[in-house]
C-alpha positions as CSV (number, residue, x, y, z in Angstrom):
1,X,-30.1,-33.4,-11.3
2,X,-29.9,-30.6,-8.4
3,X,-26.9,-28.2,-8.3
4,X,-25.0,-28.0,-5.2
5,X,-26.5,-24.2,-5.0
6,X,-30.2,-26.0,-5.3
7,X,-28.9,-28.9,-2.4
8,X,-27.8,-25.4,-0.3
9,X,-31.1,-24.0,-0.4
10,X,-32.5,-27.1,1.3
11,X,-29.3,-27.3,3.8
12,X,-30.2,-23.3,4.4
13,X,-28.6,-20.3,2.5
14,X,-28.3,-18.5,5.6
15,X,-28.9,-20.6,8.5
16,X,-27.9,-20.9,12.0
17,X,-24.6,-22.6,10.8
18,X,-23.9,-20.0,8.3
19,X,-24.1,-17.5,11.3
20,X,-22.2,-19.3,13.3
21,X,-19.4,-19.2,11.2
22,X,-20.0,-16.1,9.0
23,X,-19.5,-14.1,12.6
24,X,-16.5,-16.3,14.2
25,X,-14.7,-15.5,10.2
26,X,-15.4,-11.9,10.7
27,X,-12.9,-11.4,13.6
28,X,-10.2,-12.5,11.6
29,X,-11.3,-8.6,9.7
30,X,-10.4,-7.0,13.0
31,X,-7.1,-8.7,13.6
32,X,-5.9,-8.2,9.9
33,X,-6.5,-4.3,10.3
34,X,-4.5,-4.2,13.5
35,X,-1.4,-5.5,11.0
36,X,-2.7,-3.2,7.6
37,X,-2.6,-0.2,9.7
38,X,-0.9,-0.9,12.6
39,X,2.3,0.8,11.8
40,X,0.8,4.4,12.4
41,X,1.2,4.0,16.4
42,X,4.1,1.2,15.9
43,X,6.3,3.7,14.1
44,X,5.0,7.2,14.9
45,X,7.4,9.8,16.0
46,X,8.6,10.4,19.6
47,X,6.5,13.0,21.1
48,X,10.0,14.4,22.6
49,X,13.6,13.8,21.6
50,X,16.7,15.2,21.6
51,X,20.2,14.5,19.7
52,X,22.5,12.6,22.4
53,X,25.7,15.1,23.8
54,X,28.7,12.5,23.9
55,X,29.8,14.4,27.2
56,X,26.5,13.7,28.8
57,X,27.0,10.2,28.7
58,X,30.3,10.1,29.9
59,X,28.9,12.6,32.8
60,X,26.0,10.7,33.8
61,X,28.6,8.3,34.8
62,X,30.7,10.1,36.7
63,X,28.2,12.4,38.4
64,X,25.4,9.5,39.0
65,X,22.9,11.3,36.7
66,X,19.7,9.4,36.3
67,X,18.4,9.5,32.6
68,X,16.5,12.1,32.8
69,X,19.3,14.4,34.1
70,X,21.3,13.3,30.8
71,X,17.5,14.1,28.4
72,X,17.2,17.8,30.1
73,X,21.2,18.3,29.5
74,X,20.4,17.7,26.0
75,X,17.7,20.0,26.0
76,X,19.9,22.5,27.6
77,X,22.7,22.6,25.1
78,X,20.0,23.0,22.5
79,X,18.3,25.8,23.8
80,X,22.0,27.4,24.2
81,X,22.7,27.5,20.8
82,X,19.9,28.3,19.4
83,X,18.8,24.7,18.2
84,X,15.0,24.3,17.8
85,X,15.9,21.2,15.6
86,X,15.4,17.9,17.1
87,X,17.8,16.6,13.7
88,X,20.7,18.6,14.2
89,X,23.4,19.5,17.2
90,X,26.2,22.3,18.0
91,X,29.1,21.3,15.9
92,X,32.1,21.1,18.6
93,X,34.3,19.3,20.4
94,X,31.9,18.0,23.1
95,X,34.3,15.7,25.2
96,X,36.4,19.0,26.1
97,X,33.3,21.1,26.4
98,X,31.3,19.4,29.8
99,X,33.8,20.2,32.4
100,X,31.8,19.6,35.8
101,X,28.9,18.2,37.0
102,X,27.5,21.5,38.2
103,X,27.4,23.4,35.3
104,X,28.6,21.2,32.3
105,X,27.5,23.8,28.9
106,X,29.0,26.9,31.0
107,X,31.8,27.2,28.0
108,X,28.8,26.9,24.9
109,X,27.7,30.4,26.5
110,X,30.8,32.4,25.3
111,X,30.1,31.4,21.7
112,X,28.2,34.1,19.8
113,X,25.6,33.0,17.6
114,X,27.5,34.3,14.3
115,X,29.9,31.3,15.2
116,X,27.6,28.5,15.7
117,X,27.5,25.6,13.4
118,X,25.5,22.5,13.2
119,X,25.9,19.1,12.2
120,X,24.0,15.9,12.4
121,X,23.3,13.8,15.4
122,X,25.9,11.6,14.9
123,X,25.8,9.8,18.6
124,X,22.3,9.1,18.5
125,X,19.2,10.7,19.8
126,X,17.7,10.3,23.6
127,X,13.9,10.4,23.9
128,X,11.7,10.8,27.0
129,X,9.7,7.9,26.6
130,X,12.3,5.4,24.3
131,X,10.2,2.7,24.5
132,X,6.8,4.0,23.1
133,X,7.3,3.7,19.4
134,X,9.8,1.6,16.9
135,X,11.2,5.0,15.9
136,X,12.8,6.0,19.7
137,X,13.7,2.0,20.4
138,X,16.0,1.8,16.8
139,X,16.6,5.4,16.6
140,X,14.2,5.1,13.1
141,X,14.4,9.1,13.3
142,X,15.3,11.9,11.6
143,X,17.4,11.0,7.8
144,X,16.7,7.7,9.7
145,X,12.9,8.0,9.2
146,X,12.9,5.9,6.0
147,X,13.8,3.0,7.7
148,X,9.9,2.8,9.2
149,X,8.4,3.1,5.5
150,X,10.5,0.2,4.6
151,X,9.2,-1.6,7.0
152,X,5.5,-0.7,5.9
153,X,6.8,-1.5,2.3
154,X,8.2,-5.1,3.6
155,X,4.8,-5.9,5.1
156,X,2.8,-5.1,1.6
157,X,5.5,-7.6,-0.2
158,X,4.3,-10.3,2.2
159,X,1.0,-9.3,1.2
160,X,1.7,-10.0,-2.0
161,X,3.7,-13.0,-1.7
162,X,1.3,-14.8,0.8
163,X,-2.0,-13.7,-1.2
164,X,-0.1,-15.3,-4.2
165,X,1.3,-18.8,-2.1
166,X,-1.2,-19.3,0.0
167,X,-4.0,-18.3,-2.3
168,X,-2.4,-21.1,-4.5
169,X,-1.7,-23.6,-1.4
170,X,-5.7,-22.9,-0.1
171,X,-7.1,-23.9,-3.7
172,X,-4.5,-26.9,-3.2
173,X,-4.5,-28.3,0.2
174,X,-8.4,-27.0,1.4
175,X,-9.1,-23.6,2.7
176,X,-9.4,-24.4,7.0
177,X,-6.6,-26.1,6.6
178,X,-4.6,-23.2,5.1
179,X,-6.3,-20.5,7.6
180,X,-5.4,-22.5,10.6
181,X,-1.5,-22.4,9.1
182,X,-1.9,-18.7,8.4
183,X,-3.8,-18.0,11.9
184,X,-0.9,-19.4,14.0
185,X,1.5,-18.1,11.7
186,X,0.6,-15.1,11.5
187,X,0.5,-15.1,15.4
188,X,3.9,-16.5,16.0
189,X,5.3,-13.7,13.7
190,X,3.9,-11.3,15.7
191,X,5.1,-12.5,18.9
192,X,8.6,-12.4,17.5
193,X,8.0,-8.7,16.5
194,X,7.1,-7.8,19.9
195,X,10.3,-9.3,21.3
196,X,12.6,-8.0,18.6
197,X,15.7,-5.8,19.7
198,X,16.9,-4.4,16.5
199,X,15.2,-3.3,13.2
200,X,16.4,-5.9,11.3
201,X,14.4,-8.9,13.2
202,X,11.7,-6.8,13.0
203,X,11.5,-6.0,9.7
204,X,12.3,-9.7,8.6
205,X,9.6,-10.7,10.9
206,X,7.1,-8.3,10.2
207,X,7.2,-8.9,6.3
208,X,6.5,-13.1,7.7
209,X,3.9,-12.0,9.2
210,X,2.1,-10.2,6.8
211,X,2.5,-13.2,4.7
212,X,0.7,-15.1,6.8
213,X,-1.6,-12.1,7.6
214,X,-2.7,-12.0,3.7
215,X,-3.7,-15.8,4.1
216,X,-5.8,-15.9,7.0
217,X,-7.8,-12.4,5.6
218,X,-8.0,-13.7,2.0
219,X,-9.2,-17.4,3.1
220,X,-11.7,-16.2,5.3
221,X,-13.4,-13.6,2.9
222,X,-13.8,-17.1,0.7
223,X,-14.6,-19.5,2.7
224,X,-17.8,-17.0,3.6
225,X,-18.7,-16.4,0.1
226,X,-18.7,-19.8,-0.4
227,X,-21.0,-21.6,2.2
228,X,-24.0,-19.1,1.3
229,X,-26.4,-18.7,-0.8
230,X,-26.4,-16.2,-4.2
231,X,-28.5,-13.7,-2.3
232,X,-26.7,-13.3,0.9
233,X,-23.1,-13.2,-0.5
234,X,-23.6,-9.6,-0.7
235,X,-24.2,-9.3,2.9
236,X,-21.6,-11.2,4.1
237,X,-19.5,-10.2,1.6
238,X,-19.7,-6.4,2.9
239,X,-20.4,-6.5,6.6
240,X,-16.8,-8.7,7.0
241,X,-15.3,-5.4,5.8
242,X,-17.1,-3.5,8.3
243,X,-15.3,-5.7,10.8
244,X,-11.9,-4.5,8.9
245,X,-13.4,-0.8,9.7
246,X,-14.2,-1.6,13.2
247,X,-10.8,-3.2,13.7
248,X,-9.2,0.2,12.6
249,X,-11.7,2.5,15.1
250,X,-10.8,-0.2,17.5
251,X,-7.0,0.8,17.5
252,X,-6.4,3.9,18.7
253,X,-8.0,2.7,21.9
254,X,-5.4,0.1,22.0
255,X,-2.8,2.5,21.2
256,X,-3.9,4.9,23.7
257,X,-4.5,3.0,26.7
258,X,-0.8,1.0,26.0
259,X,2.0,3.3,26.3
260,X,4.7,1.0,24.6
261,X,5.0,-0.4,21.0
262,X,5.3,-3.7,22.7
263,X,2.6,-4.0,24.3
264,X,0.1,-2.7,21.2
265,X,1.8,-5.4,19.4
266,X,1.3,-8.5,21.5
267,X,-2.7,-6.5,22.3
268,X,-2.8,-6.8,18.6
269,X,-1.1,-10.2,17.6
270,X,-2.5,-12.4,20.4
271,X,-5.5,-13.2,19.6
272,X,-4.5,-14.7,16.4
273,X,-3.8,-17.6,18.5
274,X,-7.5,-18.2,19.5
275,X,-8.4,-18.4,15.7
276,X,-7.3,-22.0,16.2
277,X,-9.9,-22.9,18.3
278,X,-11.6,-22.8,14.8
279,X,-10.2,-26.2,13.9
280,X,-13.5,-27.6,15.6
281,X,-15.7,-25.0,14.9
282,X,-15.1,-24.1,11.1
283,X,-15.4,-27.2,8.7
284,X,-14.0,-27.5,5.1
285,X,-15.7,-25.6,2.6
286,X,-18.0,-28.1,0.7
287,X,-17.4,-26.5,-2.8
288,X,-14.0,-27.3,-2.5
289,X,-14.2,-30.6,-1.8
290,X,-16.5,-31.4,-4.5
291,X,-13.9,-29.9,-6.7
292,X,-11.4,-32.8,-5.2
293,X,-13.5,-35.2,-5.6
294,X,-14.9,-35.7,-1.6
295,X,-18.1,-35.9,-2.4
296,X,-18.6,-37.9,0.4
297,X,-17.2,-36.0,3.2
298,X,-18.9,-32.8,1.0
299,X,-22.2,-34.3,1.6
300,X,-21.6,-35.2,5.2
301,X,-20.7,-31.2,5.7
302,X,-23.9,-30.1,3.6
303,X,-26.0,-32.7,6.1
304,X,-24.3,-31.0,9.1
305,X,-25.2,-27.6,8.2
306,X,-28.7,-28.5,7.4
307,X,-28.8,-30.2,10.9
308,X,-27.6,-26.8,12.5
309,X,-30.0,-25.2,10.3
310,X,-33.1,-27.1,11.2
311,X,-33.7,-28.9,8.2
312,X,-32.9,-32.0,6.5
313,X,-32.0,-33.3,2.8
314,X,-34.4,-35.0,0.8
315,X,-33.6,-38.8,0.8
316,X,-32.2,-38.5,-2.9
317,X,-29.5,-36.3,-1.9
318,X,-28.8,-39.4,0.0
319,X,-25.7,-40.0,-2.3
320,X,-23.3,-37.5,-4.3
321,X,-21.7,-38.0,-8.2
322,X,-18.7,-35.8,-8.7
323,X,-16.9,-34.9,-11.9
324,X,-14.6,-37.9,-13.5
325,X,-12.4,-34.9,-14.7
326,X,-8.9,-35.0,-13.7
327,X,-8.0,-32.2,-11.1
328,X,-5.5,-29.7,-12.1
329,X,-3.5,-27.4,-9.5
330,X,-4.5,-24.2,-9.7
331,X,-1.8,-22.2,-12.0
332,X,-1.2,-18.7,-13.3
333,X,-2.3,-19.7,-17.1
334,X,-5.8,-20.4,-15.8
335,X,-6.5,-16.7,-14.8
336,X,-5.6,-15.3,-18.8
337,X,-5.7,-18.8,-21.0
338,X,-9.6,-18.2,-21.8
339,X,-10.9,-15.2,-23.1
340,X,-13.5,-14.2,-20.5
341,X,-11.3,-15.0,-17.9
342,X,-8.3,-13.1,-19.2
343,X,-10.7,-9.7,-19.5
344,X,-11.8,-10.4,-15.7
345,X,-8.2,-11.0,-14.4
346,X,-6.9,-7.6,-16.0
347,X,-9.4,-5.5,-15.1
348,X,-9.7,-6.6,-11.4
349,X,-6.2,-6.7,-11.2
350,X,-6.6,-2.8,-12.7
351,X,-9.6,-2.2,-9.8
352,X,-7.3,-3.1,-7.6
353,X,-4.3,-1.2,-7.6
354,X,-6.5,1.8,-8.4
355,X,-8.5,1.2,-5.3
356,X,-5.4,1.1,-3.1
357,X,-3.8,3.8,-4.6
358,X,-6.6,6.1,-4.4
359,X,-7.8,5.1,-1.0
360,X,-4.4,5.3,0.8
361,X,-3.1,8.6,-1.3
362,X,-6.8,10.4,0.2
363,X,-6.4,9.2,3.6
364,X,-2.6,10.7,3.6
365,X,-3.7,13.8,2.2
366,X,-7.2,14.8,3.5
367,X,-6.0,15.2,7.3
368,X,-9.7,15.2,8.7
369,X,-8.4,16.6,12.5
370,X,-4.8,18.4,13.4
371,X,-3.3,17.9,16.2
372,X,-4.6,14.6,17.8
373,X,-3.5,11.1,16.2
374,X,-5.7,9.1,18.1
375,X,-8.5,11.5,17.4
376,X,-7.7,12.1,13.6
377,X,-7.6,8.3,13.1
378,X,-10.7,7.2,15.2
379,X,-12.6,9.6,12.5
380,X,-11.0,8.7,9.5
381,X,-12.0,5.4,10.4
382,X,-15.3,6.3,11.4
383,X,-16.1,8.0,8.3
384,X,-15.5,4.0,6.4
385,X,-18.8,3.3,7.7
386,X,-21.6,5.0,5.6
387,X,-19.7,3.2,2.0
388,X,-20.6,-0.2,3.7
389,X,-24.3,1.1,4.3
390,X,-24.3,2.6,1.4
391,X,-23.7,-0.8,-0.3
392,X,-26.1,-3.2,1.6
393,X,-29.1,-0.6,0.8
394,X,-28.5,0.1,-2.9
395,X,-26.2,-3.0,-4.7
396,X,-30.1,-5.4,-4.5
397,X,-31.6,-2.8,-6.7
398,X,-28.9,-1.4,-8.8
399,X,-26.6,-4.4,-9.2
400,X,-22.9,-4.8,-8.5
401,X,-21.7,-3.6,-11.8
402,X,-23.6,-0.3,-12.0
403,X,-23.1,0.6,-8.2
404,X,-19.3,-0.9,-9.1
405,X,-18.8,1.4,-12.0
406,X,-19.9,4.2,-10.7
407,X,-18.5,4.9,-7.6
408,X,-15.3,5.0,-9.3
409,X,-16.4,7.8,-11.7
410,X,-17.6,9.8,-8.8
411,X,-14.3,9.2,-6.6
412,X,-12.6,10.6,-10.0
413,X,-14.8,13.4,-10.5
414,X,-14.6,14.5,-6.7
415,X,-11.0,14.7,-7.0
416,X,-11.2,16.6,-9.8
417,X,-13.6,18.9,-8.3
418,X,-11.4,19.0,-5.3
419,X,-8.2,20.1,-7.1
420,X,-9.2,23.3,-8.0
421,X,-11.7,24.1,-5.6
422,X,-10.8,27.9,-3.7
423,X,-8.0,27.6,-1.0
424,X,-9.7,29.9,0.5
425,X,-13.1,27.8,1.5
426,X,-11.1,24.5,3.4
427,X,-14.4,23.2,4.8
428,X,-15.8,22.6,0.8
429,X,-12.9,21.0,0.3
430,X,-12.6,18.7,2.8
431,X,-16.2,17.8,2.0
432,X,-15.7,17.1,-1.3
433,X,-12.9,15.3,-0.7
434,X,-15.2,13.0,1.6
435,X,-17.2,12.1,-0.5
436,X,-14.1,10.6,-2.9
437,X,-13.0,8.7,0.3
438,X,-16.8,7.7,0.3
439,X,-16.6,6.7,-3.3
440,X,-13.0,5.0,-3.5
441,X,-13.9,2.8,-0.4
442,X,-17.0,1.2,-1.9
443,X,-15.3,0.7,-5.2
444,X,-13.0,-0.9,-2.6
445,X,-15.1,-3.0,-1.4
446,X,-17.0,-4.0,-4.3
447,X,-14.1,-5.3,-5.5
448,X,-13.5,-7.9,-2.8
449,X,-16.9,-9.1,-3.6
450,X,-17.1,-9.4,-7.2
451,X,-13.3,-11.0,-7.8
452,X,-14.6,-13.5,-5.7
453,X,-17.8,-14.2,-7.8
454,X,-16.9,-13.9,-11.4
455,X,-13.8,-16.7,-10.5
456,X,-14.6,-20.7,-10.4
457,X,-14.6,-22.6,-7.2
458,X,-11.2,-24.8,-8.5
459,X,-9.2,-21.7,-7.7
460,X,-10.9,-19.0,-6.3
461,X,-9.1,-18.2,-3.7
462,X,-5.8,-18.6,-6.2
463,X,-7.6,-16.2,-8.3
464,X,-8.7,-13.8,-5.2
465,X,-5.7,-13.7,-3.9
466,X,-3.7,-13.2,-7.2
467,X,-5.8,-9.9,-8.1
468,X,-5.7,-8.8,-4.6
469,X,-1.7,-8.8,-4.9
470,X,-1.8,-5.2,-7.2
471,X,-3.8,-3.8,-3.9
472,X,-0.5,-4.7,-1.8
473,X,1.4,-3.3,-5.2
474,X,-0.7,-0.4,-4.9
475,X,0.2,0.4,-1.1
476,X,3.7,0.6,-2.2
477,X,3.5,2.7,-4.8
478,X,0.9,5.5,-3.0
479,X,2.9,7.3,-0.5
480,X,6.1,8.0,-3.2
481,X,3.1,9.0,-5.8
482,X,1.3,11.1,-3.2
483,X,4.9,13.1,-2.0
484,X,6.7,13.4,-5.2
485,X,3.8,14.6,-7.3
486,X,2.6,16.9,-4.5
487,X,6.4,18.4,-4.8
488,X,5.4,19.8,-8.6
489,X,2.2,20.5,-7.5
490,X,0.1,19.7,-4.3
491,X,-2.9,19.2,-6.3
492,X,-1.3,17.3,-9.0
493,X,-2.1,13.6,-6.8
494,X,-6.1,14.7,-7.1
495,X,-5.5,14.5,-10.9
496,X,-4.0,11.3,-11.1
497,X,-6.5,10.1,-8.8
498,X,-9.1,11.5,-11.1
499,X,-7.6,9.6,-14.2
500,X,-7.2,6.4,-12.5
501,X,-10.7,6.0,-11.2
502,X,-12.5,7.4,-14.1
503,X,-10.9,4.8,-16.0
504,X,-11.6,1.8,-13.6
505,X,-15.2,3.1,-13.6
506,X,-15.4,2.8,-17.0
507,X,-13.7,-0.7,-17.4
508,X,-15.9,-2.5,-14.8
509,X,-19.0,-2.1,-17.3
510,X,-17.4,-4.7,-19.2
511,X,-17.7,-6.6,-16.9
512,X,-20.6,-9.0,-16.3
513,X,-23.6,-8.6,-13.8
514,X,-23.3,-11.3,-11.0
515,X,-26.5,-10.5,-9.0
516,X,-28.5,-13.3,-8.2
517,X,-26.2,-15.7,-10.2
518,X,-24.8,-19.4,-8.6
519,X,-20.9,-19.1,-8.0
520,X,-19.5,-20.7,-11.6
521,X,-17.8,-24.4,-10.9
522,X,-15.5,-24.3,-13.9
523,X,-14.1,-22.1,-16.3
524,X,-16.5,-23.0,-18.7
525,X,-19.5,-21.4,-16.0
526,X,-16.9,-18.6,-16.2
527,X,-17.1,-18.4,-20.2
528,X,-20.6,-18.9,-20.0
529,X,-21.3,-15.3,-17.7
530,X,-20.3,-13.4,-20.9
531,X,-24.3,-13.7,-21.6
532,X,-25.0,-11.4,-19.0
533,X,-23.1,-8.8,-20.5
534,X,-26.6,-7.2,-21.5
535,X,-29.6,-9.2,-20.3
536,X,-30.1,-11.1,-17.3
537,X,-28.9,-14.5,-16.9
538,X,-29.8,-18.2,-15.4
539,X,-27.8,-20.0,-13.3
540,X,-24.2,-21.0,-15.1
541,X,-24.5,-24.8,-15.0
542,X,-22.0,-27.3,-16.7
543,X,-22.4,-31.1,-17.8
544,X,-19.5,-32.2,-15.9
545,X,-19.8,-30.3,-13.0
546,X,-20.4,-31.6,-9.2
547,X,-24.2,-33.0,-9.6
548,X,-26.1,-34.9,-6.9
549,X,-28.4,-37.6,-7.5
């Protein structure tokens, strides 16, 4: 009896339908990097600010000062006392200091400069443009400045926490169903981020939203991999990342045309809401439901698509047996209680973090262009490209495990290499440090690809999502690894980076090659793709797996 990968073939492996719904999946990629990245131009600093002068407020008052007579007052009392810092003002009694509205600071100019101290801005700061960034709306400046990597921090926990509940509630309740939930979730999170009018909201909402965020990105990437055939799931698989990469070159546009935080977040969190438009567009994915025992609405789907395709099922396909196997929820045992599956679920978990860590702690430290943010990110972005190409013209000839393994050994090495290259040479350098941000981001993106074949249909997006989790983990954990290691030494990073990738290169040979191989049903396919450790493999079947007759 035919496999459901055997009935796909007929339905189309890559059809019209596929298409269709390959490309309307890959804009959720764009939206999801507007969130993952987003707080660069959310939270940046003020281009100008000053600390606030109590008497300036009190004189704007009284002498009908507009704002920006109070801004240039501060600037004034700076200059005056020598201040270049924008973190610091003249330590004094300021109340009994501004006298008229003429010439308030006339008294600062009989101090000498022996006698001036400094203390903190403890009334606040006033910026030129207070509504541009989070950091001049919340005063998030300054010993204040910590405040915004929380909030970066807040958004990787909902990562993690929505890759690990709705991972779970997709494997549980159908996979459209749980990216609609997370679509319009995610959306109404983000309106309430825009309209936030203290940190606190914003925070709270911001981590909701990356919940949701995690599901609809997560959902997507496996709902693709799971209506195509063996040998396009490394297309699709890839070029839905490209649409993360374009999403990020995409957003310092955004950012530059819209002068407020506000406004980039609604540009950005808006169109979340048209991703339920899907709900007529997207249906269920047909693995799953063979797993819950639909077989019926599975083969009405698999007829669909092979309508949209221009084909049609033989007539015995007519009718669909599914497994008399009691479905189980998908749990945490399942992903270590067998032994094949325990080795895949530690290592990717591994090929995760290192991925995340490496990646970010490069991008923080290579600083491609000085000067210009929305230049210096537009390249860094731009630079994501070539890994994806890269990918799609070598991974049909080498394989994902080779291609896998080693671009983690050559991100390692080029770290190394980049360490203790002269100080003296910055363009070799930075080269060589390209080509480990080359490296780390196709181990990066190999790793979406492969977690999501070497798990079983019943809870691959459970298992997806779980692994994915040490990724958020890893975002955490790169910034204080990058800054307090660089403190020692600044090279000292490049060395852990080395270690870390090096040893995730050499850990994914154990792992099995999936190229050309069926998605496994059950965790006995899973057990099975231990043959293919050293010799190539036939399709992973089971006796008690969906069959159609």
């Amino acid at each position: 009896m035919p496999s459901f990968d055997e009935v796909l073939k007929e339905a189309g492996e890559f059809g019209r339908f596929q298409k269709r719904v390959f490309f309307l999946l890959c804009q959720t990629g764009i939206t999801f990097s507007f969130l993952f990245v987003g707080v660069v131009f959310l939270g940046r600093d003020p281009e100008e600010y000053w600390c606030r002068i109590p008497c300036a407020s009190e004189l704007r008052k009284r002498c009908a000062w507009t704002l920006e007579d109070e801004y240039n007052l501060s600037i004034q009392a700076s200059s005056l006392t020598n201040s270049s810092s924008q973190c610091e003002r003249y330590d004094t009694e300021w109340n009994s200091t501004c006298y008229s509205c003429t010439n308030p600071l006339s008294h600062l100019t009989n101090y000498s400069l022996g006698n001036v101290s400094f203390t903190s801005c403890q009334d606040g700061w006033l910026y030129k443009n207070p509504h541009s960034t989070i950091a001049g709306e919340f005063d998030l400046v300054c010993e204040n400045r910590w405040l915004i990597d929380l909030t970066q921090a807040l958004l990787n926990l909902g990562f993690l926490i929505g890759g690990f509940i709705l991972g779970y509630a997709a494997d549980r309740y159908g996979r459209t169903r749980i990216y609609l939930f997370s679509t319009f979730g995610a959306g109404l999170c983000g309106l309430i981020v825009a309209l936030s009018q203290n940190i606190v909201v914003f925070s709270i909402f911001r981590f909701l939203q990356g919940v949701f965020g995690k599901g609809t990105w997560m959902t997507s990437f496996v709902i693709v991999t799971e209506i195509v055939g063996s040998d396009e799931r490394r297309i699709v698989g890839i070029v839905i990342q490209i649409f993360f990469t374009l999403g990020v070159v995409i957003l310092p546009g955004i950012a530059y045309l819209i002068p407020t935080w506000r406004g980039i977040q609604l540009a950005t969190t808006l169109p979340n809401f048209l991703f339920l438009i899907y709900y007529w567009l997207i249906p269920e994915s047909p693995r799953w439901l063979l797993t819950r025992k639909k077989g019926k609405r599975a083969l009405k789907i698999l007829q669909s698509i092979a309508e949209n395709n221009g084909k049609g099922l033989p007539p015995h396909f007519s009718e669909i047996t599914v497994s008399d196997e009691e479905v189980s929820n998908p749990s945490l045992l399942d992903l270590v209680r067998t032994p094949q599956m325990r080795k895949f679920t530690l290592i990717l978990m591994y090929a995760w973090f290192t991925s995340a860590v490496v990646y970010q702690g490069l991008v923080l430290r290579l600083g491609i262009v000085q000067g210009n943010l929305y230049l210096e990110f537009f390249v860094s972005a731009v630079m994501e490209f070539p890994a994806a190409f890269l990918i799609l013209l070598t991974i049909d000839r080498t394989g994902r495990r080779p291609l896998f393994a080693s671009s983690g050994i050559v991100a390692g090495i080029a770290c190394l290499i980049t360490a203790f290259l002269p100080k003296d040479i910055p363009w070799l350098s930075t080269s060589v440090a390209i080509v480990a941000r080359l490296a780390i981001t196709i181990t990066f993106e190999l790793v979406y690809l492969v977690n999501s074949e070497l798990y079983p249909t019943v809870f691959r997006n459970f298992g997806v999502s779980f692994c994915s989790g040490l990724c958020d983990i890893g975002g955490i954990v790169a910034p204080f690894l990058l800054y307090q290691l660089a403190n020692i030494w600044s090279e000292l990073p490049l060395l852990v980076y080395c270690i870390l990738s090096v040893l995730c290169g050499i850990l994914v040979t154990l792992l099995p090659e999936t190229k050309g191989l069926t998605l496994p049903e059950t965790v006995e396919d899973v057990e099975k793709l231990s043959s293919c450790f050293n010799r190539s493999c036939g399709k992973p079947r089971h006796q008690n797996s969906s069959t159609y007759v």
